[in-house]
C-alpha positions as CSV (number, residue, x, y, z in Angstrom):
1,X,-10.0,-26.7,18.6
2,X,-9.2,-23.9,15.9
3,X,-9.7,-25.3,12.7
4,X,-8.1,-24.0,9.2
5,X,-10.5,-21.5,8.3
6,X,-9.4,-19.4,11.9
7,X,-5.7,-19.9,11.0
8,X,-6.1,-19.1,7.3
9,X,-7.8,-15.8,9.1
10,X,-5.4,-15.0,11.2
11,X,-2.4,-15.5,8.8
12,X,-3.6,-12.9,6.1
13,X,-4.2,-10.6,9.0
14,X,-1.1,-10.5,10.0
15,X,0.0,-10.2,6.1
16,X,-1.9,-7.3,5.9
17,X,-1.3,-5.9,9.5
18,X,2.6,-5.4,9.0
19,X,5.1,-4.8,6.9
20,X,6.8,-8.4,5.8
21,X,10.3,-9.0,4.2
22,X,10.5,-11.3,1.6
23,X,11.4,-14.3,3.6
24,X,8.4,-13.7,5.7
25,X,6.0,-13.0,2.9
26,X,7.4,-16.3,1.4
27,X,7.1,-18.1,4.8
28,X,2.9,-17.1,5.0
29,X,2.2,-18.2,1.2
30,X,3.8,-21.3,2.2
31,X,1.2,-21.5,5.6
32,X,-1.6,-20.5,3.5
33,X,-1.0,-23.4,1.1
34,X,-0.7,-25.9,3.6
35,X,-4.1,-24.9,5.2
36,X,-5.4,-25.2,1.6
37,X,-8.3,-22.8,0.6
38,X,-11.2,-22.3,2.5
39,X,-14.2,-24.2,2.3
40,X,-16.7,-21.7,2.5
C-alpha cells in the first residue's frame, strides 16, 4: 500500500514538474496538508 510519505513525494513533484494555475497550486497545498508533514 503507498503510504503518505510516497504521495507527499509525488505531489511536490508534480508541483515542481509543471507549470500550475492558481487553482491548481491551491488544490496541492490543500493535498499536502491533508497528508500532514512527513515523519521522517
Amino acid at each position: 500500500m503507498l503510504d503518505a510519505v510516497y504521495w507527499r513525494r509525488r505531489v511536490l513533484a508534480v508541483k515542481c514538474g509543471f507549470v500550475l494555475t492558481e487553482q491548481q497550486g491551491k488544490q496541492l497545498e490543500r493535498i499536502l496538508q491533508r497528508l500532514g508533514q512527513p515523519t521522517t
